[in-house]
Each structure stands twice: as C-alpha cells, then as structure tokens.
C-alpha positions in Angstrom: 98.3 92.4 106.1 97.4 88.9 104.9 93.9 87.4 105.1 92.7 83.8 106.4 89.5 82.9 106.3 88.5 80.9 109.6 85.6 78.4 108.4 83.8 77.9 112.2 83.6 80.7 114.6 83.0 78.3 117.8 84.7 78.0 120.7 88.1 76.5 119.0 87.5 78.8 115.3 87.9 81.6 117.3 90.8 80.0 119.8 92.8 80.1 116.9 92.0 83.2 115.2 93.1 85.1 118.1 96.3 83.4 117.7 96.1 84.3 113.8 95.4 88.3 115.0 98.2 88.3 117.8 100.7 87.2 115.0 99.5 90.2 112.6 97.0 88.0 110.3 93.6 90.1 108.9 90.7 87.2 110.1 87.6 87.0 108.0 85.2 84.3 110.0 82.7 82.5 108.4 80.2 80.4 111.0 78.3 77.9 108.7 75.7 77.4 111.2 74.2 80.7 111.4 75.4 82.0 107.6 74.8 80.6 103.8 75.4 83.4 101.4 78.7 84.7 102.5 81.1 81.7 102.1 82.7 83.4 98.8 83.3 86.9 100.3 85.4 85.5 103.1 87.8 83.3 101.6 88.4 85.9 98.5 91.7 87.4 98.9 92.3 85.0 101.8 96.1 83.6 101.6 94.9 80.7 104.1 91.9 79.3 104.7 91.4 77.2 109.0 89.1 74.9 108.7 87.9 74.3 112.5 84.2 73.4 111.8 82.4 70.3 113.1 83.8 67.7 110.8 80.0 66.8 109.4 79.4 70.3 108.8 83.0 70.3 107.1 81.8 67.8 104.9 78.9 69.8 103.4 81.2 72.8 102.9 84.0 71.1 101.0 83.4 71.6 97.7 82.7 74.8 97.6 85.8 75.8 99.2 88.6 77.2 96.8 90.9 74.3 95.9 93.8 76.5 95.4 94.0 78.3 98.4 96.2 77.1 101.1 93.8 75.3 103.8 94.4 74.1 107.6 92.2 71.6 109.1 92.0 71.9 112.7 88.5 70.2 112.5 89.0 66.9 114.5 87.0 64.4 112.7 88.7 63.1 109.6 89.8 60.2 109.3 91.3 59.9 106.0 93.1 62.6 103.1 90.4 61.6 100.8 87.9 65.0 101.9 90.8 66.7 100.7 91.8 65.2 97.7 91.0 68.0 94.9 92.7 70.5 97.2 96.1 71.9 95.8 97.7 72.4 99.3 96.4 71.7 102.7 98.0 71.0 106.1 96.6 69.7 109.3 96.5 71.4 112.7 95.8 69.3 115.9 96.5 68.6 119.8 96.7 68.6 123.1 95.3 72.0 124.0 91.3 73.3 124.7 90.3 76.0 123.1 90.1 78.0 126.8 93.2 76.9 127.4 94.2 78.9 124.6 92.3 81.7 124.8 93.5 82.5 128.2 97.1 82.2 127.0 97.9 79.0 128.9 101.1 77.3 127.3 100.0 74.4 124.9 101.5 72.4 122.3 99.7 71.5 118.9 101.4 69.3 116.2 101.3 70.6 112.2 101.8 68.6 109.2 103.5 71.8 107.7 105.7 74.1 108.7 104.2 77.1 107.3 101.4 77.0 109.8 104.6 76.6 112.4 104.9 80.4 111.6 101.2 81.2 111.5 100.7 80.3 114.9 103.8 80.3 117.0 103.3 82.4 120.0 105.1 82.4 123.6 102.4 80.2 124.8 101.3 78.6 121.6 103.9 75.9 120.9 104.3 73.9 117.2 105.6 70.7 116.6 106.5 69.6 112.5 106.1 66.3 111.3 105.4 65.3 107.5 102.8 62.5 108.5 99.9 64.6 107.7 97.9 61.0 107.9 98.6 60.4 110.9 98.0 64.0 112.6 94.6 64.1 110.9 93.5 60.0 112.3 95.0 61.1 116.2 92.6 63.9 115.7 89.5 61.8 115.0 90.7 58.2 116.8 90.9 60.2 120.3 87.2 61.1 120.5 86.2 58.0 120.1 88.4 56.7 122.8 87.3 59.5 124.6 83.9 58.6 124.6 84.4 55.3 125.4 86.3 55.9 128.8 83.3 58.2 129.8 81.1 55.3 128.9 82.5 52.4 130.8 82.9 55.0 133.7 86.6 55.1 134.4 87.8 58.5 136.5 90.7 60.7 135.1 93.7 60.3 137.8 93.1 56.8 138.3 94.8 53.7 138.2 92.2 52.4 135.9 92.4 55.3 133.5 96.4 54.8 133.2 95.9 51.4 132.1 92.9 52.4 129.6 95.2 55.3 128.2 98.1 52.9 127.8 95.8 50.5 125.9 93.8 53.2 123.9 97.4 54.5 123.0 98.5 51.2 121.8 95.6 50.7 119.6 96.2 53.8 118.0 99.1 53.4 117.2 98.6 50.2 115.5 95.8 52.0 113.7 97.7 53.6 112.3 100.1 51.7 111.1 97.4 49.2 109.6 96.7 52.5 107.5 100.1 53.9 106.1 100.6 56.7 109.2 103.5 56.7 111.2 103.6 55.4 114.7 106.0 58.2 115.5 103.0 60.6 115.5 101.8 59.3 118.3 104.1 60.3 120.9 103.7 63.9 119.7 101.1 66.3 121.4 98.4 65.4 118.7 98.5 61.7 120.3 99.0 60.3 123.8 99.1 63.9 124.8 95.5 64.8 123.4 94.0 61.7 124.1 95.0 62.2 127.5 93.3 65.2 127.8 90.9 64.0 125.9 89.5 61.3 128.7 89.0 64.3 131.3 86.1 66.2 132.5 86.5 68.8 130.4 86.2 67.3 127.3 82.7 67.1 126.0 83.5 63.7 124.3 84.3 61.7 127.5 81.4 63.8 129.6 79.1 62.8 127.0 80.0 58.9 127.1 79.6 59.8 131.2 75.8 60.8 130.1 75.5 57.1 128.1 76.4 55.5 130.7 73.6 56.6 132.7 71.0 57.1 129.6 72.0 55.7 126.4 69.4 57.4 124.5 71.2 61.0 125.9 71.3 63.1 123.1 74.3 65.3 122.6 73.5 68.6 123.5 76.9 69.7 121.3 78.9 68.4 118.9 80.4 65.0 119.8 83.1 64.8 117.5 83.8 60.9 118.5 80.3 60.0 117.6 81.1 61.1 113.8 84.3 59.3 113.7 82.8 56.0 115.1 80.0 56.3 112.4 82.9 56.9 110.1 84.3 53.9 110.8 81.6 52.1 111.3 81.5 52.5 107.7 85.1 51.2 106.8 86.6 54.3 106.6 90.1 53.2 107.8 91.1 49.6 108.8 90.9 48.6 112.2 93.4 45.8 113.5 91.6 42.6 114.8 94.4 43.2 117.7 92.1 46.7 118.4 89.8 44.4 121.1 88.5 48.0 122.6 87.5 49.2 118.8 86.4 46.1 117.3 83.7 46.5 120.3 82.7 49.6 119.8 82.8 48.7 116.5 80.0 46.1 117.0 78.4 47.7 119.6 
C-alpha cells in the first residue's frame, strides 16, 4: 500500500484523505497547528505528499518539506510557483467543491495540473479535470477568496441579479489576471474557476461570510482562516500583476 503524507488535518486535509483511503492509499496526517516534532516521520516513506494547510502556515513549512517527493497543493492561497521552486515535482489540486460536500459523497468536480493525481483521487462522486496550466490552477485558487470576500463586503446576496453581474465581472477580471501573468484563460472555465468562485460568493464559504461580518464591523476579526485575506496581503505586496482594467482589484487593492 503506498503512503501520502496529508500536511493539514482540517476540515478539507481530511476531505481529501478519505478520498486518498477509499482509493487504497496508507494516510499519514500531520496537523502543523497542534504538532512540531513529527513533520519527518510522516512524509518518510511517503510516495506523495497533499499539501492542504492554510497557505501562511504552508509557508512556514516549506522548506523543510522533502523536495523530491511528489507534492500536491490543495492549499488555496498561492499565488505564484515561486513557493515551490526547489521542489522536483509538484502538482496542484483545486475547485469547485467544500470539503462537506465531499465528505458526504456529494458529486464534485476539482481541476489537477497533473494527471497522476487524476488517479489518486478519482472516485464515482469525486470528478478530475487535467489541464497543464499549473499557474493558472494555483492563481483561481487564491484570486477567488478575495473576490469572495469582497461580495460579502459590499453586501450582494447569492441568487441575485446583482451577484450574476458581480460573478460575471469578478470572472472577467480573473481571467485577465491571469493572462497579465503567463496563465491560460482557458483555466478559467474549468471547475477551479467560474465554478469555485461561484461557490465561493455563497453562505457557506467562510470568505464571503466573513466580508458579510466587515461589512457590519470592519475591525471583525476572523474567527478562522480567511484564505482571501492572505492572498490580498499577497498582492498587496506585488506578488502577481494586476491589470489597470481590474477596477474591482485595483480597489481593494488601495483600500
């Protein structure tokens, strides 16, 4: 039986490793927020390592993850490849699908960078979509929070008018995202774009229900992760260009 060590045993790390033990995998999980010591004695042996952490935690683990060990990144938060950059081989796993949703074998559709993880994960309600634009896979991932938490800010409703419009010009600004930053705009009409940002703008995602809480306090503090609020600061920072045609970013941006 062959090993993967999940890195994040929250609500998705687990999702996922169910997935993992329905198809036959041995799952080692590692949960970097209530262990430090036992990061080497899970991914030994492992043939794959998921990354599904909260992407600032992520970023503390890194480097001392193996570099030669094949490694997934479901965490939604990156922006850019340059995280991974000393890693051999890695892949990214993201899309429209909760991790209840998953659990509780409801059918949902995630889009992979690689097609090995096709075959990690393919179940009869867990559905895998290949495309070689790992870029762009890994920026739907992160640009959908934000957008997320924007919609929940400026108060729009899922199933309304207004949110069709917002989603159609979120979309759009994605898309030319990223384009400005060498992805393909074909991504986005898979499940790890319109699809999951979508979803993504709803009541149950803690992204737009926090930007719900802004709106009526903007000193709310998160009480979990807000992945959005990481990729803002990210680009905040000039992690990836952002279009002057991006009016909804460039906002938030100086915001």
């Amino acid at each position: 039986m062959s090993k993967v060590a999940v890195i994040g045993a929250g609500a998705y790390g687990t999702a996922l490793g169910s997935v993992l033990a329905e198809n036959g995998y041995d799952i080692d999980y590692y949960d970097p927020l209530k262990e430090r010591e036992r990061l080497k004695d899970v991914t030994n042996g492992a043939r794959a390592v998921l990354l599904s952490a909260p992407s600032d935690t992520m970023t503390h683990l890194i480097p001392h993850l193996p570099k030669n060990v094949f490694t997934v990144v479901a965490s939604k938060g990156f922006l850019t490849e340059k995280p991974f950059v000393d890693f051999d081989d890695w892949a990214v796993l993201a899309g429209a699908g909760f991790a209840e949703d998953i659990k509780n074998g409801k059918l949902v559709r995630l889009t992979t960078s690689d097609s090995r993880v096709v075959d990690m994960f393919t179940t009869n309600h867990l559905v895998l979509e290949y495309t070689s634009d790992r870029l762009g896979v890994l920026m739907c991932g992160a640009l959908k929070n934000v957008y997320a938490l924007n919609a929940g800010k400026m108060g729009i409703r899922p199933d309304t008018k207004r949110m069709k419009e917002y989603l159609l010009a979120a979309a759009n600004e994605m898309g030319m995202t990223l384009v400005a930053n060498g992805a393909k705009l074909s991504t986005l009409r898979l499940s790890c774009g319109v699809e999951d940002l979508a979803l993504t703008c709803g009541l149950n995602s803690r992204n737009y229900c926090y930007g719900l809480e802004l709106r009526l306090n903007p000193k709310a503090e998160p009480k979990m992760t807000v992945e959005g609020l990481s990729a803002l600061h990210r680009i905040r920072q000039g992690e990836i260009i952002v279009p002057e045609a991006a009016a909804m970013m460039q906002g938030l941006l100086q915001g």
